[in-house]
C-alpha positions as semicolon CSV with decimal commas, in nm:
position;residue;x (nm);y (nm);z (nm)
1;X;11,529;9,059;10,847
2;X;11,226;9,195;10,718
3;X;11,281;9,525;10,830
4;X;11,631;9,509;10,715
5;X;11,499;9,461;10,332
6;X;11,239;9,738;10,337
7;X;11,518;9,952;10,466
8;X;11,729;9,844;10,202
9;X;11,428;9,893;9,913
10;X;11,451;10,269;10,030
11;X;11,882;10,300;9,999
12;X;11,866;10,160;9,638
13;X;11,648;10,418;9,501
14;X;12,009;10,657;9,528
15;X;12,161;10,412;9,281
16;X;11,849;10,527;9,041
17;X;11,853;10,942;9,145
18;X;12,279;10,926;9,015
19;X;12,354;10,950;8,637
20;X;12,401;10,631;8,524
21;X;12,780;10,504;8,520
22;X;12,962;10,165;8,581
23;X;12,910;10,194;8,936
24;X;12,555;10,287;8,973
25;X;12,468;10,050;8,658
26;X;12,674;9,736;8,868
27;X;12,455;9,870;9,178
28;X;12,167;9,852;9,045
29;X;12,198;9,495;8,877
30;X;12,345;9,348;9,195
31;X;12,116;9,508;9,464
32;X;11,756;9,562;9,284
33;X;11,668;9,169;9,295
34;X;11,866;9,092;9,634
35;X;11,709;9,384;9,861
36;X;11,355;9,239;9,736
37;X;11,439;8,865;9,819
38;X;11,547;8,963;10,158
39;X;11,265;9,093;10,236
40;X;10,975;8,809;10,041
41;X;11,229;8,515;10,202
42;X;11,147;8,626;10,563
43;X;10,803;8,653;10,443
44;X;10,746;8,330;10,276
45;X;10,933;8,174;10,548
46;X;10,648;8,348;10,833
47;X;10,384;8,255;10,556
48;X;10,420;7,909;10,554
49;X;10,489;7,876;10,933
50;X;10,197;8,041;11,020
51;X;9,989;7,820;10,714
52;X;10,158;7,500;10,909
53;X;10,062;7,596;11,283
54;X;9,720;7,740;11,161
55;X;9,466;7,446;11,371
56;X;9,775;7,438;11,672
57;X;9,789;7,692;11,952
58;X;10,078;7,863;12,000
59;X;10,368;7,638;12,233
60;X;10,737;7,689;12,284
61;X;10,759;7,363;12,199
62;X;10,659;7,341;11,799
63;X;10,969;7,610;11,761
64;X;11,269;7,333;11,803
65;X;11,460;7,129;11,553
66;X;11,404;7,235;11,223
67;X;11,177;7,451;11,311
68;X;11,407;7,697;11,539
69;X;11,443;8,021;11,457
70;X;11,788;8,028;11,396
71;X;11,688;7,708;11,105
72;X;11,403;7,990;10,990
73;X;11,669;8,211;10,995
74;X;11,861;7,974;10,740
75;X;11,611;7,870;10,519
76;X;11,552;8,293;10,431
77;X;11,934;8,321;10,399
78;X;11,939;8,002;10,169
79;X;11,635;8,162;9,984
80;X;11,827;8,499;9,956
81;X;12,168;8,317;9,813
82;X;11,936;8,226;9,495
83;X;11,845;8,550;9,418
84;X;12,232;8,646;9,451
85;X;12,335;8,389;9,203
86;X;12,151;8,561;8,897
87;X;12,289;8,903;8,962
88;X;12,629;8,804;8,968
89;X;12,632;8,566;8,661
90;X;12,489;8,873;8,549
91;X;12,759;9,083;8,641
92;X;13,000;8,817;8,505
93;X;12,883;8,798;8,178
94;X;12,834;9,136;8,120
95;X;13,044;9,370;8,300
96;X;12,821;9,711;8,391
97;X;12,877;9,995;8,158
98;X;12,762;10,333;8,096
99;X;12,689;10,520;7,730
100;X;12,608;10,910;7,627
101;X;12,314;10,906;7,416
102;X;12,223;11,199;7,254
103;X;11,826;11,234;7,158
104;X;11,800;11,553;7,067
105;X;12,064;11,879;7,134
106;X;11,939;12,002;7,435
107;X;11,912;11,659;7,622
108;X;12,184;11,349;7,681
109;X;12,095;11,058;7,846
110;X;12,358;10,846;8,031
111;X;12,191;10,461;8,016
112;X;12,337;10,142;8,140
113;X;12,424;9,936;7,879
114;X;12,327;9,762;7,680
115;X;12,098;10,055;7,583
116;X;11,874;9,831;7,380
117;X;11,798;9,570;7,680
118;X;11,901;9,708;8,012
119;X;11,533;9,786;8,159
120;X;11,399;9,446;7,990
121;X;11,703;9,280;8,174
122;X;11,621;9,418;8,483
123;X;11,285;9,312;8,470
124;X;11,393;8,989;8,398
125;X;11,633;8,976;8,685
126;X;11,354;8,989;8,920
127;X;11,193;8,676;8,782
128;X;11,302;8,495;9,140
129;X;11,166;8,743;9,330
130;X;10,836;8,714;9,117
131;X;10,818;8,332;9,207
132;X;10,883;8,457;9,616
133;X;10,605;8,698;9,573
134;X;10,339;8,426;9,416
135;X;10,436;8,161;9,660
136;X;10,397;8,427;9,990
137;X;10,042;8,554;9,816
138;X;9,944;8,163;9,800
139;X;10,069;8,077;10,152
140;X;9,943;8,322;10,341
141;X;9,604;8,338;10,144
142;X;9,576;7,987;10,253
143;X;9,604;8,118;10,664
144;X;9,406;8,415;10,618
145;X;9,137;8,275;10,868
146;X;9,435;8,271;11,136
147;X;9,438;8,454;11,417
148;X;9,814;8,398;11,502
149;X;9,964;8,743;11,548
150;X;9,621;8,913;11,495
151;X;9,572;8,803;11,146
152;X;9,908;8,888;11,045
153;X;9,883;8,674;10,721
154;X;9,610;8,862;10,572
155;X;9,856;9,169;10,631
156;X;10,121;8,957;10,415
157;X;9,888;8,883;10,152
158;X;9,772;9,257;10,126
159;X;10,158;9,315;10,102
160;X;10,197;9,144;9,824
161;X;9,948;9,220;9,666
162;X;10,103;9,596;9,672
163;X;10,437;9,432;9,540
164;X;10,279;9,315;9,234
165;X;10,060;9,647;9,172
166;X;10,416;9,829;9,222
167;X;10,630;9,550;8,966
168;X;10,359;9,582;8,734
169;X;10,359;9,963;8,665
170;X;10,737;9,999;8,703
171;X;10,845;9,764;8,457
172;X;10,558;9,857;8,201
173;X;10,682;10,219;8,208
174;X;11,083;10,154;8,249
175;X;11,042;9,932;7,917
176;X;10,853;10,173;7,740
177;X;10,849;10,503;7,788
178;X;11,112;10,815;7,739
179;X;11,466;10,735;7,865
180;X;11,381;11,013;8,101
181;X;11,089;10,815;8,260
182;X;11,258;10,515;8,339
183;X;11,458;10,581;8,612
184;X;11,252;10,747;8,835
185;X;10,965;10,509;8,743
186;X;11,155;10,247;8,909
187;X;11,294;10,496;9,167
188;X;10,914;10,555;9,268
189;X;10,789;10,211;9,230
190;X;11,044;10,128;9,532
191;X;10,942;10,381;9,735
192;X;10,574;10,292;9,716
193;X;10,638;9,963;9,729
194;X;10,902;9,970;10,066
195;X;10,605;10,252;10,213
196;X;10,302;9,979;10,147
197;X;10,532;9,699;10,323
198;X;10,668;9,924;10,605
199;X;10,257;10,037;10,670
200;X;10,162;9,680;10,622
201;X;10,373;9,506;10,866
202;X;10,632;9,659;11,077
203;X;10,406;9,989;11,176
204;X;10,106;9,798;11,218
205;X;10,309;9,564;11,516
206;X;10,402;9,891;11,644
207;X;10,074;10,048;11,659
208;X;9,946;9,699;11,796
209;X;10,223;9,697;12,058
210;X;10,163;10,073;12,153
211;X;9,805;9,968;12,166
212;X;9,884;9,642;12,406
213;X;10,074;9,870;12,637
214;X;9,780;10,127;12,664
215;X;9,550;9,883;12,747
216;X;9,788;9,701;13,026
217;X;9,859;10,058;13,200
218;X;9,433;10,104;13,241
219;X;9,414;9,779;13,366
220;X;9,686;9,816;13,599
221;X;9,501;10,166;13,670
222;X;9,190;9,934;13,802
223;X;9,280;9,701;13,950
224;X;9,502;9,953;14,175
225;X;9,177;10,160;14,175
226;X;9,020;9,820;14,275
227;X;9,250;9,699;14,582
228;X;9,232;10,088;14,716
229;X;8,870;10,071;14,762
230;X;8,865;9,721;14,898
231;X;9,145;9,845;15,115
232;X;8,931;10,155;15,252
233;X;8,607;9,887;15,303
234;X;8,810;9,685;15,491
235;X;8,894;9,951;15,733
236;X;8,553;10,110;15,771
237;X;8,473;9,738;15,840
238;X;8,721;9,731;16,111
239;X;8,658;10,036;16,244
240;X;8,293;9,997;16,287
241;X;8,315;9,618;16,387
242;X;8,556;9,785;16,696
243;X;8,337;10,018;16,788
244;X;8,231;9,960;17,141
245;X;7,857;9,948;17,146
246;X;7,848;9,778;16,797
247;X;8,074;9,524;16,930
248;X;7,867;9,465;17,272
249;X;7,622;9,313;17,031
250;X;7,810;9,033;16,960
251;X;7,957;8,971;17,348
252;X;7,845;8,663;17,498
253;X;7,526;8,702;17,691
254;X;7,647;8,479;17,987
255;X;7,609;8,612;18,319
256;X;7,398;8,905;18,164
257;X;7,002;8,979;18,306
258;X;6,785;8,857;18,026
259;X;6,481;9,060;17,975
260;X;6,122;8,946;18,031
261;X;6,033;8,935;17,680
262;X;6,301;8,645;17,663
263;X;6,580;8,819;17,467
């Protein structure tokens, strides 16, 4: 699910390279808070599991009832249908528009409207996703001594951390500056931001589980290293202990002359 947000951080930025018209403008309302809350539910969701289970060894058994992962599952979906109620009263309220502005000869603007409160809008439309953000950063800060998935909750709390470096700079710049900063301002703040997440979590599993693999294929490389030499001892041993005069010192010495010396 996580994956599936980060992903989906990454296609919205095309809604912000287009001119701006009634499609892009109802794209970008709908999608911009949504793709975000995908991705913080699944995190507050591992956040507080892994805050809850932080003194408890991993068992099959605390993952059953409520705590299944098709009721995690839920409770991010649940989480995600919040965030999808704003957008579309949104949407409802005021229906997505594009206008030609004209600042100077040489350059027109197309903006979604309305021109005067569009980017603070949007900012405000990601209030939710603000509160997802602070409650993961809280969570997880409170398991950062756990070791459960190698200190994966540190990882979550340096990913947020990213998130709200990323809000702040887009939304101080999209509400302020040039009508031909804005866009790509919060173009670029989603690509950082979906780059810092993707680093954060799902590469470093994958460098973790390349790493795991590595490690398994040396020790399989000893201990096959291991059994061949105790395989070739074992037949030295047998070929030495079968040896005739090596094994005449072990025969019984019954019916044998003993010599004077006694032996």
């Amino acid at each position: 699910m996580m994956i599936f947000g980060i992903l989906c951080i990454y296609a919205v930025n095309f809604a912000f390279f287009l001119k701006a018209s009634n499609l892009t403008c109802g794209i970008r309302r709908f999608l911009m808070g949504v793709v975000y809350a995908i991705v913080f539910a699944a995190l507050l969701v591992k956040s507080v599991d892994i805050w809850r289970f932080i003194d408890i060894e991993y068992s099959v058994r605390k993952y059953s009832g409520l705590t299944s992962a098709s009721s995690l599952f839920a409770i991010a979906i649940d989480l995600v249908c919040v965030q999808v109620i704003i957008p579309v009263e949104w949407l409802i309220l005021v229906h997505p528009t594009a206008s030609l502005l004209s600042e100077t000869e040489l350059h027109d603007w197309w903006w979604c409207d309305p021109v005067d409160r569009y980017d603070y809008s949007l900012a405000l439309s990601m209030l939710y996703v603000m509160f997802l953000v602070l409650l993961t950063t809280i969570f997880s800060g409170m398991a950062w001594d756990s070791k459960s998935n190698y200190y994966e909750s540190r990882w979550i709390c340096v990913g947020c951390i990213s998130t709200a470096g990323c809000f702040l700079v887009w939304m101080i710049v999209s509400t302020n500056a040039g009508p031909e900063y804005r866009d790509p301002a919060v173009a670029l703040g989603n690509f950082f931001n979906a780059t810092a997440l993707l680093i954060c979590l799902p590469i470093r599993k994958l460098l973790l589980l390349c790493k795991f693999k590595r490690d398994d294929e040396k020790e399989n490389e000893i201990e096959k290293d291991t059994y061949a030499h105790m395989d070739h001892g074992t037949e030295l041993y047998s070929t030495v202990y079968h040896n005739d005069g090596f094994q005449d010192m072990f025969e019984p010495m019954e019916g044998k002359p003993h010599a004077e010396n006694g032996f």
